[in-house]
C-alpha positions in Angstrom: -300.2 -87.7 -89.9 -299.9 -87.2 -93.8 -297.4 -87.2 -96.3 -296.9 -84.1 -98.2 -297.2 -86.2 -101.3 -301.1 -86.5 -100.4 -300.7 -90.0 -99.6 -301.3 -91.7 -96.5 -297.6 -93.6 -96.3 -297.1 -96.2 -94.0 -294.3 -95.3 -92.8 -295.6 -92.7 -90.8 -295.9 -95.4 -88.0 -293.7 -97.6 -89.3 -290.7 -95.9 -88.2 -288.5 -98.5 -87.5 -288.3 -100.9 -91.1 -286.2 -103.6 -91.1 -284.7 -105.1 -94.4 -284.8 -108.9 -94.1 -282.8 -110.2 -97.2 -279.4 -111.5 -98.7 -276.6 -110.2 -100.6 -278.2 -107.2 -102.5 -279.8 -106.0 -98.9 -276.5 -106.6 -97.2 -274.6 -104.4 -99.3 -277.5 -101.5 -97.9 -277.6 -100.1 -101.5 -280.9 -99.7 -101.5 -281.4 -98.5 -97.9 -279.3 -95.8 -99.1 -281.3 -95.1 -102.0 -284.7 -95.1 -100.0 -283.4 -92.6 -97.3 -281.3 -90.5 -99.6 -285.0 -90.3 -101.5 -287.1 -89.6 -98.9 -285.1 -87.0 -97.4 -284.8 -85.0 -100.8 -288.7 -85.2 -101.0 -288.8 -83.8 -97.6 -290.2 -86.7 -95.9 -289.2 -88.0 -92.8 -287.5 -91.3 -93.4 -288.2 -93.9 -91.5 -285.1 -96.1 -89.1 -283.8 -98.5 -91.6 -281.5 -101.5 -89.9 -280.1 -103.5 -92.0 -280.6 -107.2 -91.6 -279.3 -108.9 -95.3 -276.8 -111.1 -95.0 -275.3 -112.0 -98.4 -276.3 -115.6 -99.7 -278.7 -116.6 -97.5 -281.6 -118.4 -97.8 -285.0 -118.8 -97.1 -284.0 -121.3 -95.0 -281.4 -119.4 -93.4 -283.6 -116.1 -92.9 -286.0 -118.3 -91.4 -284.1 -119.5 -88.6 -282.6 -116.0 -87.9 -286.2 -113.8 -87.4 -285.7 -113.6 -83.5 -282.3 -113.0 -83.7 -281.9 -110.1 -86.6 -285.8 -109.2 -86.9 -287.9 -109.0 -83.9 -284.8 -108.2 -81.3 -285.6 -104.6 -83.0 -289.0 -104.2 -82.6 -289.7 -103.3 -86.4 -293.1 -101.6 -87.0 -292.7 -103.0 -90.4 -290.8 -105.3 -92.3 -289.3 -105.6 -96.0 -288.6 -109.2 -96.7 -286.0 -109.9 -99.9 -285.4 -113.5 -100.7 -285.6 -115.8 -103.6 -282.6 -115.4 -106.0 -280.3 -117.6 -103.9 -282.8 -120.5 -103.2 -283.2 -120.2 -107.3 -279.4 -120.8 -108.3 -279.0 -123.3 -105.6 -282.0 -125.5 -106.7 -283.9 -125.4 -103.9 -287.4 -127.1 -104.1 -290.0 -124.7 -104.5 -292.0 -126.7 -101.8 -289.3 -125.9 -99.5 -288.8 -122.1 -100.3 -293.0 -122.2 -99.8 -292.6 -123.4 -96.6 -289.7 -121.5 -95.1 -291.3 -118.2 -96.3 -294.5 -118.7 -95.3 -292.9 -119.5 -91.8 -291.0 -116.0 -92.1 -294.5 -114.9 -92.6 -296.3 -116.2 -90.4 -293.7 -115.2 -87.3 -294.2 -111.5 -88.8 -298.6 -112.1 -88.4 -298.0 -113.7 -85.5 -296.0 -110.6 -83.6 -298.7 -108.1 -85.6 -295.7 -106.9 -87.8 -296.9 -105.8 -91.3 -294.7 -106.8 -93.8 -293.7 -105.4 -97.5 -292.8 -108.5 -99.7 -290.4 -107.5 -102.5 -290.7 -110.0 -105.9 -287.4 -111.1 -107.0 -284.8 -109.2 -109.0 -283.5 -111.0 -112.2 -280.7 -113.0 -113.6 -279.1 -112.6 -116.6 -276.6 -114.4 -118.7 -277.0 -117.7 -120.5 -275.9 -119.9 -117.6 -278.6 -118.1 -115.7 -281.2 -118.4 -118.8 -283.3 -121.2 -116.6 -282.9 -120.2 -113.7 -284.1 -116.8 -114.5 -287.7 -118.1 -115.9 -287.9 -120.8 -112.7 -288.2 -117.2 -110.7 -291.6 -116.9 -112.1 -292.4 -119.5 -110.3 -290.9 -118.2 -106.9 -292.4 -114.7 -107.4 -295.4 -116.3 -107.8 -295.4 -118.2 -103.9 -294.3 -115.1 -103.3 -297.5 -112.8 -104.2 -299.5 -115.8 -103.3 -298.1 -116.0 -99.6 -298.7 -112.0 -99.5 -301.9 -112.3 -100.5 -302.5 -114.3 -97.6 -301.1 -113.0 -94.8 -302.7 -109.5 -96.3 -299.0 -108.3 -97.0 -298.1 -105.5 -99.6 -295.8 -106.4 -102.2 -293.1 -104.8 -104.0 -293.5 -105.5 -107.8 -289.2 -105.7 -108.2 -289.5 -108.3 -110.9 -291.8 -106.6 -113.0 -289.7 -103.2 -112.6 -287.0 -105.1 -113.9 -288.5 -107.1 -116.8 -289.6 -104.0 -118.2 -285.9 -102.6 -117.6 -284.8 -105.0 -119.4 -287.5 -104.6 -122.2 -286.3 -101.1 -122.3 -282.7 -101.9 -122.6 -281.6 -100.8 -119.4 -279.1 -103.1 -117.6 -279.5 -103.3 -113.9 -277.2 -106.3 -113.0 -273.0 -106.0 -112.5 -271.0 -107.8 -114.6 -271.6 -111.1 -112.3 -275.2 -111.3 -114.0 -276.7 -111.6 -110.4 -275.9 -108.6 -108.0 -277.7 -105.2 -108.8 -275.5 -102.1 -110.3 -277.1 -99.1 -109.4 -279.4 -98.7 -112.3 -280.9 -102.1 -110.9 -281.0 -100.4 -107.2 -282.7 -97.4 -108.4 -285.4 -99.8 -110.2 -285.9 -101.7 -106.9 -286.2 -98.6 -104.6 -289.0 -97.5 -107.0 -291.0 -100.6 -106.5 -290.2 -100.5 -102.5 -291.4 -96.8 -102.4 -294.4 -97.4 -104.4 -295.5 -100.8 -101.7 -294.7 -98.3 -99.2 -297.3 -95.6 -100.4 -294.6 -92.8 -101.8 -295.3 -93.4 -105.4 -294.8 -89.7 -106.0 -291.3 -90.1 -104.2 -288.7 -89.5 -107.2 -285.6 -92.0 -107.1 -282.8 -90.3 -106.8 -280.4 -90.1 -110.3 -276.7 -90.0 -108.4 -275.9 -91.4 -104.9 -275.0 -89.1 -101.7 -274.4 -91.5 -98.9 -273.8 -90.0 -95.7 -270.8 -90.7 -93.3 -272.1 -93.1 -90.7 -272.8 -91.5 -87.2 -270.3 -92.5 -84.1 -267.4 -93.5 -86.7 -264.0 -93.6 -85.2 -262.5 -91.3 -87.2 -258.1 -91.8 -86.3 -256.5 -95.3 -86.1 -252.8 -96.9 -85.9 -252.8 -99.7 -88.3 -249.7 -102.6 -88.7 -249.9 -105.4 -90.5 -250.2 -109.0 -88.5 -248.0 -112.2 -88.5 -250.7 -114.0 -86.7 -254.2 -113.7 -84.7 -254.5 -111.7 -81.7 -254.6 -113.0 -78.4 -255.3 -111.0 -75.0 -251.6 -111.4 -74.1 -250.8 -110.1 -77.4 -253.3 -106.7 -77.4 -251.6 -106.7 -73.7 -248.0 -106.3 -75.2 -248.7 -104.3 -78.3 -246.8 -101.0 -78.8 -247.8 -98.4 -81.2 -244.3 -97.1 -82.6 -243.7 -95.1 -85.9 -244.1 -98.2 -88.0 -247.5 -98.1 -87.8 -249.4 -96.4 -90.5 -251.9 -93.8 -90.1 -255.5 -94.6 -90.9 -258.0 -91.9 -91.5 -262.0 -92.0 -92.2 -263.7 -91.7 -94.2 -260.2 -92.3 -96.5 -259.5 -90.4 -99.5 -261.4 -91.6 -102.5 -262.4 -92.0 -104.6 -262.8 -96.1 -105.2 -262.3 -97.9 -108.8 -265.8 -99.1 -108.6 -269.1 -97.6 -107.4 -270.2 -99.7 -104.1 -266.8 -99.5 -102.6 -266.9 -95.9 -103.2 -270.6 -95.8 -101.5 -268.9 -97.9 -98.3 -266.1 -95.2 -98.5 -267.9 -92.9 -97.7 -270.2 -94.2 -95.0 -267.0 -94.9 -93.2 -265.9 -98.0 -93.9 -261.9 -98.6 -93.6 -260.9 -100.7 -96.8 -257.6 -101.8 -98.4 -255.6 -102.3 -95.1 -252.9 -103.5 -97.1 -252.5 -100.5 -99.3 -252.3 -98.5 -96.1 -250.1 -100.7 -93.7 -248.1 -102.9 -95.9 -248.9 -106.0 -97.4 -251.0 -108.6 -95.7 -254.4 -110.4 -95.0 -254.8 -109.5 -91.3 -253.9 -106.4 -89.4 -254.4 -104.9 -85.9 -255.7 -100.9 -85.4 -255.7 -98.6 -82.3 -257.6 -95.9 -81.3 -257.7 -93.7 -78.6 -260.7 -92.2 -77.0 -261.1 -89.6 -74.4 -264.4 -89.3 -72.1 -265.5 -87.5 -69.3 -267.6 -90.0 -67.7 -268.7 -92.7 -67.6 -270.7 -93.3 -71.3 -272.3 -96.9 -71.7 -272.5 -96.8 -75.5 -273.1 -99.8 -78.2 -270.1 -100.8 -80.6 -271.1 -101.5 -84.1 -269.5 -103.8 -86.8 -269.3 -104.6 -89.9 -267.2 -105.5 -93.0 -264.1 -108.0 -91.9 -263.9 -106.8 -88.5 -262.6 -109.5 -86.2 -262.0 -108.7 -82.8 -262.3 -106.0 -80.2 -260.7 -104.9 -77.5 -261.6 -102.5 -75.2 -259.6 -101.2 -72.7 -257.4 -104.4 -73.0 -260.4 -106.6 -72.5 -262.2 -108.6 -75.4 -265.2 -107.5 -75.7 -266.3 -109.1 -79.4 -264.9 -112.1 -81.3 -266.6 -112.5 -84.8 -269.0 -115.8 -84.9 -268.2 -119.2 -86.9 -271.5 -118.5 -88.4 -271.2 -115.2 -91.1 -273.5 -112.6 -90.0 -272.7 -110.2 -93.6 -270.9 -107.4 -94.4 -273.4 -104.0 -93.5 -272.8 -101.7 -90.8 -273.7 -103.0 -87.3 -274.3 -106.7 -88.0 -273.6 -106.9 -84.3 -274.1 -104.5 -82.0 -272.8 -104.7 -78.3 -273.3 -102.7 -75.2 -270.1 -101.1 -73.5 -269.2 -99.1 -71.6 -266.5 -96.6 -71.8 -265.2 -94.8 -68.9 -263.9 -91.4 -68.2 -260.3 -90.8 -69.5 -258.2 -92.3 -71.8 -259.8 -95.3 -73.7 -258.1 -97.6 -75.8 -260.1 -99.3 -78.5 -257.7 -101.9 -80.2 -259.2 -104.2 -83.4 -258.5 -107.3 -85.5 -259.6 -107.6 -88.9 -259.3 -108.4 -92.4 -258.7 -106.1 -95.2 -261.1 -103.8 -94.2 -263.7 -103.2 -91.4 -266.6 -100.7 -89.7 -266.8 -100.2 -86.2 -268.5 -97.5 -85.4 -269.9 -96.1 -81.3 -273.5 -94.6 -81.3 -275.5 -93.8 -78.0 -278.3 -96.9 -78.8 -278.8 -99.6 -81.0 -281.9 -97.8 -82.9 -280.3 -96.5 -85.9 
């Protein structure tokens, strides 16, 4: 199979890529940029699942590969890591050694592997830490170069942003705005053999398949218990919730989660508060075993009055199906009734490839 770009890409059998990484893959910013990209080139994208969790580690992605990696069967993998093990002074040994164990799990399972460089820092209380990243990027390559991995010249992309005067960091001098996400898709595209694959100039993120569209939202005095979601009583009180909600958002990536479908600003709707409680009411046929999918501050789930998800102690980031449990809903009337924080995702989709 061949691209209509007239390159061979990739990603024609890697169609399942999973994006190993931190914060600036949690937020999916640039999974959104990549498909949005590929799709207006007429290319058929690729499954991208989200497996970023914002300010991890080396370290922490290492320990995490079964769990958010390989349970997918990827046929490639994009692997984002570096910035957080620079601001928090990790030894370089040590970042060495946890990513060439990430690595090494990937040649061991006969994964291939796209290793982005780092993005940069800016700021003056990030002026050293942004030229220790040389150093990182360059375990980085080196590690690549090894395993016979492609890499993703992000750094470079940026420095010469930033020679150009373009700024590609938010105000926090660290995260990406979307200048800085377009930059990094470019680089990503290029490793993955669509160098002719224009970036796109404004973002079009699509609503997020299986969202439950209707809720009944109050706010809550205290956490949920089954007895609780067992004695809860929907009454005019409760405000109504709809998805995507009207935008748009003060600031760019809550306008982009906005429109994927996530529910944010619980206490705007509902009344003031830090934890609230939504209903929803499904109607099925049959019987439909189906896989919930979370995301944002989502807390709890019941289904049918029995808890079917409580959040972990350990984070497992913000993006859309972090989690993602098999249920089954029955035929009739279902009642879907969630804990969370200000906002949440939960979305129901057929399987757990998406």
């Amino acid at each position: 199979m061949r691209s209509t770009t007239g390159l061979v890409a990739p990603t024609t059998r890697a169609d399942r890529i999973v994006c190993l990484g931190d914060s600036i893959t949690d937020g999916h910013t640039l999974i959104v940029v990549l498909h949005q990209a590929l799709v207006e080139a007429k290319e058929a994208p690729p499954v991208f699942i989200n497996a970023g969790i914002g300010g991890d580690t080396a370290y922490g992605m290492r320990q995490r590969v079964s769990r958010d990696v390989l349970v997918h069967r990827p046929t490639l993998v994009t692997l984002s890591v570096g910035i957080n093990d620079v601001l928090r002074q990790v030894a370089l040994a040590s970042y060495q050694a946890d990513v060439d164990a990430i690595m090494g799990q990937m040649a061991a399972n006969g994964i291939p592997m796209v290793v982005l460089t780092t993005s940069v820092l800016g700021g003056k209380k990030n002026e050293a830490a942004d030229k220790r990243l040389a150093d990182f990027n360059a375990v980085l390559r080196r590690l690549a170069a090894r395993h016979g991995f492609r890499v993703a010249e992000v750094n470079k992309l940026m420095q010469e942003a930033r020679a150009a005067h373009i700024n590609a960091l938010e105000a926090d001098d660290v995260h990406l705005n979307l200048d800085g996400y377009r930059v990094m898709a470019r680089a990503v595209l290029d490793a993955l053999g669509w160098r002719n694959v224009p970036v796109p100039t404004e973002l079009r993120p699509e609503v997020m398949p299986g969202i439950i569209r209707q809720w009944k939202v109050a706010p809550l005095a205290k956490p949920l218990d089954d007895a609780a979601v067992a004695a809860l009583k929907v009454d005019d009180t409760w405000a109504d919730l709809a998805l995507p909600q009207t935008g748009p958002m003060p600031h760019w990536w809550p306008e982009q989660e906005r429109l994927r479908g996530f529910a944010q600003g619980l206490d705007q709707v509902a009344g003031p508060g830090d934890r609230f409680v939504a209903v929803a009411i499904l109607e099925e046929l049959a019987l439909h075993r189906v896989y919930f999918n979370t995301g944002a501050g989502l807390e709890k789930i019941w289904l049918n009055g029995q808890r079917v998800y409580s959040r972990p102690a350990e984070y497992t980031g913000w993006h859309a199906g972090r989690e993602r449990i098999p249920v089954a809903l029955k035929g009739g009337k279902n009642t879907i009734v969630i804990e969370a924080g200000k906002d949440f995702f939960l979305s129901i989709t057929d399987n757990n490839n998406w």
